[in-house]
Every structure is written in C-alpha cells, then in structure tokens.
LUMBA-523882 format. One record per residue (C-alpha): residue in three letters; x, y, z. Coordinates in steps of 0.001 Angstrom, whole numbers, plus 500000, padded with zeros to 6 digits. Example, Ala and Ser with C-alpha at 12.3 -4.5 7.8 and 13.67 -1.06 7.14 Angstrom:
! residues 2
Ala512300495500507800Ser513670498940507140
***
This chain:
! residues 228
Unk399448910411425366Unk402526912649427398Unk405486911844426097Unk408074910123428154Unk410195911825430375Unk414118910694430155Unk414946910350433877Unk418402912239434247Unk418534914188431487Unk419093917642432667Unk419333920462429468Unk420990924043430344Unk418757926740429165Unk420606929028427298Unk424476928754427286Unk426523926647424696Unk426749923344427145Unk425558920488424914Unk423810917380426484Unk427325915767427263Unk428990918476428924Unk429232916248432046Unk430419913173430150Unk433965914856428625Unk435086911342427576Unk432429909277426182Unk428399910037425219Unk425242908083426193Unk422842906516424352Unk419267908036424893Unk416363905959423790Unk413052907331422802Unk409542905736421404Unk411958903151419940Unk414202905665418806Unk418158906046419318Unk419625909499419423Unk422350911225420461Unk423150914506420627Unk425752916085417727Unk428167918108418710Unk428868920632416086Unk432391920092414423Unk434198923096414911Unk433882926839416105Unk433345928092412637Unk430331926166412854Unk428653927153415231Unk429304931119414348Unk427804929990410964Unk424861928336412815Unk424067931379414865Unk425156933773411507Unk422294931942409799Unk418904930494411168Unk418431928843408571Unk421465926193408590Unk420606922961409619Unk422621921977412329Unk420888918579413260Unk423061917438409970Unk426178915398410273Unk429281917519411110Unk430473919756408219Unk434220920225408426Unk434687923815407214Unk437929925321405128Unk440208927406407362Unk442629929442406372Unk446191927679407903Unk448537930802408830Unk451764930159407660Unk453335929526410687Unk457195928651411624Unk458220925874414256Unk459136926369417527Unk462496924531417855Unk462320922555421256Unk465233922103423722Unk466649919220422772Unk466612920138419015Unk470176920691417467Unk470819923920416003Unk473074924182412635Unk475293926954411914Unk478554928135413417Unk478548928241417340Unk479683932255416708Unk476134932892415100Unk474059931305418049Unk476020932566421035Unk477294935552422939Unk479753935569425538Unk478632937843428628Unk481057938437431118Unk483328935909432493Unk486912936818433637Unk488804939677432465Unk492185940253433233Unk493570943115431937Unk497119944959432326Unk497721948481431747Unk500882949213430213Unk503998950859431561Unk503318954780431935Unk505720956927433697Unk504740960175434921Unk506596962865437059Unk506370963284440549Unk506976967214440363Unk503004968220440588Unk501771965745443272Unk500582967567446755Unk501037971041444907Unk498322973129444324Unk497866975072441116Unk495800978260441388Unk497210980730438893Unk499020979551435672Unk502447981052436881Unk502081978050439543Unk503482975588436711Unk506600976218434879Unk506948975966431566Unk508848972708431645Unk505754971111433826Unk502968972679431613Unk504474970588429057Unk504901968040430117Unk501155968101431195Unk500178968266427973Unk502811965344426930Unk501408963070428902Unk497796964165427895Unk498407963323424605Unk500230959973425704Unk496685958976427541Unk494339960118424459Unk496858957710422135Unk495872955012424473Unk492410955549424456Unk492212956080420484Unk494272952447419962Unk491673950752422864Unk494461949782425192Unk493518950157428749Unk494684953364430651Unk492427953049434031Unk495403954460435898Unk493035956432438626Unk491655953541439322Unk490520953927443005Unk490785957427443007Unk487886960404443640Unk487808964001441771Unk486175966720444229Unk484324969105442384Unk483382972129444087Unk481421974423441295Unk479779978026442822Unk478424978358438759Unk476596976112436121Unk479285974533433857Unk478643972439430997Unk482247971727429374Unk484307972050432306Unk482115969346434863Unk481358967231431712Unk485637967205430497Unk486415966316434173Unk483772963670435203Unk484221962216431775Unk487873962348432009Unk487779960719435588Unk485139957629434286Unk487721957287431548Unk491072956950433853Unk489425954848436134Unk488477956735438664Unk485246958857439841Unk484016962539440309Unk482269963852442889Unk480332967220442110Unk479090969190444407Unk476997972536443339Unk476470975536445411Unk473340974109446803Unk475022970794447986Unk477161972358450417Unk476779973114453969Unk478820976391453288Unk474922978509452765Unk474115976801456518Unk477481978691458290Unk479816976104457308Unk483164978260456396Unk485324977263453588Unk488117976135455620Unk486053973280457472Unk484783972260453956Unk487856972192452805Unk489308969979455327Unk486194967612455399Unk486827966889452174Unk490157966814452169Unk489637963249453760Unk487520961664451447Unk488746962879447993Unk492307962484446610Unk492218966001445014Unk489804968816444400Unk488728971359441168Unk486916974345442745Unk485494977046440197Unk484586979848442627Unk483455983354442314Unk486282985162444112Unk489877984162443719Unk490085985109447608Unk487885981693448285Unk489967979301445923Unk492839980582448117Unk491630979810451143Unk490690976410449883Unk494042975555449342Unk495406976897452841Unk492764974594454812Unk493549971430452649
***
C-alpha cells in the first residue's frame, strides 16, 4: 500500500527551516495512519550544534534544556532610572557663559608707533621697563588670572631663516595675550615673484598691528621700517 500523502505539507531540503517555519505563532496538528505528530523544535542553539557534533544524539526526544554558562553581566541603567551619588560625580559642566575681567594693567605709551631695529633704539629706562612689565604679565599667567590684553590684535612675522625658539616664543606669546601671529616664511611671500620689500611692507602694514622681521641683511629690516 503507498503511504498517504499530507496535502500541504511542503519540507525544505536542506537548510535549518523546521516544518513550522511558516506558522511563527502556533503549530498544526498532522495526522497519520491514526497517528498524531508534530514536529519538535529543538530547545536551544546548543542543541542543535550538539545534534550535528554527534550523529548519534537522538533528537526526536523531548527538548533537553542544556547548562550555559551565564556571563556575569552588569545592568544597563535605563533613562528614567535615578542615579545615587553626588550630582559633582555624574556631571560636567561644558561651556556656558563666561565673563571674565582682566585686571587693571598700566603700560607706557613711550614705545607705541616706534620701531626698534638696533638695541641703542631703546633707552635704558624703556628696556626696563620692558622687562618690568614682562615679568608683571608672566605673574599673571603663573597665579591663572586672565591677561588677554592683545585681544584683537595680529603679530606679522616675516622670517627669511628657519627659527625654532624665536617663531615658537612669539606665536606662543601672542596665543597667550590674546591675540594671533601670522608667519610668513621666505617661500610665502610674493617678494621671490618681483614684489620689493617696500610694497610688502606696506601691504601688510594694513592688516597687522605690528611686525617681527628676522632678515638676512640689516639693509632689508631697514627698509621695512621706512615703507611701514
């Protein structure tokens, strides 16, 4: 006698899609030659590596729950869960107004619009008090009081050489007033390209507030200072 054929019953070849893959919420009841049967689905993942591990496991058995080995895991807090502990240990305060004053510095008037190009330019008297009111600016800066007071202003740095501590003391001293430095190298000028001193000079005499030029030749500092 042929055995009966279940009309409907459609079984994937190969794969792991069981008989109820199209049925995700609920199985059927097949009948055949009087008897009921349903197909098991196997109880876990471990299972069925075990199954496939070993021929020789039965898996037409009832489901076998399996041991597995719980990682020790920590919650997830969720967003509407309190948090203990001081606010100062689970917050940070990122920007937000800042209004700062600088204190009251008074500086001569003696130096501005003069140009310094040999030390017998500056007296005595005004070299020290240069280095006066350096010293009053590094106090500032050692106590972390404010002392932006070239804030606004730009540093021109013409440089015909490499320099390490003279660009790095003046850019850094600039960022730390306030203010900003502009260098320009031998190779960022138009002077290579027939521009003459003089017309870089004045160029840049209207978008810098003053300028440091180490040069080769005294002769071109000079004329830097005649054309500014």
């Amino acid at each position: 006698m042929r055995p009966q054929v279940v009309t409907g019953l459609l079984r994937k070849e190969g794969g792991t899609a069981g008989f109820d893959v199209s049925r995700p919420f609920g199985s059927v009841r097949w009948s055949h030659r009087g008897v009921d049967w349903r197909p098991q689905p196997f109880a876990s993942q471990d299972r069925r590596e075990l199954s496939m591990r070993n021929p020789s496991v039965n898996t037409s058995a009832e489901p076998v729950s399996l041991p597995h080995a719980t990682p020790d895991l920590k919650p997830v807090p969720s967003v509407n869960q309190k948090l203990s502990g001081p606010a100062s240990e689970r917050t940070s305060l990122l920007g937000g107004p800042q209004v700062t004053s600088l204190p009251a510095f008074s500086v001569s008037t003696r130096l501005r619009g003069r140009h310094v190009l040999v030390d017998t330019d500056l007296t005595p008297d005004e070299i020290n008090e240069l280095l006066d009111t350096a010293t009053r600016i590094k106090r500032l800066a050692k106590t972390g009081q404010p002392h932006g007071y070239l804030a606004g202003k730009t540093l021109g740095l013409i440089f015909q050489h490499p320099s390490t501590r003279t660009r790095v003391s003046l850019e850094a001293g600039m960022a730390q007033l306030g203010g900003q430095a502009v260098f320009l190298g031998v190779n960022d000028l138009q002077m290579k390209r027939g521009e003459s001193i003089g017309d870089t000079a004045q160029i840049l005499s209207r978008y810098v507030d003053a300028l440091v030029a180490r040069v080769a030749d005294h002769d071109d500092l000079i004329q830097l200072a005649t054309s500014a």
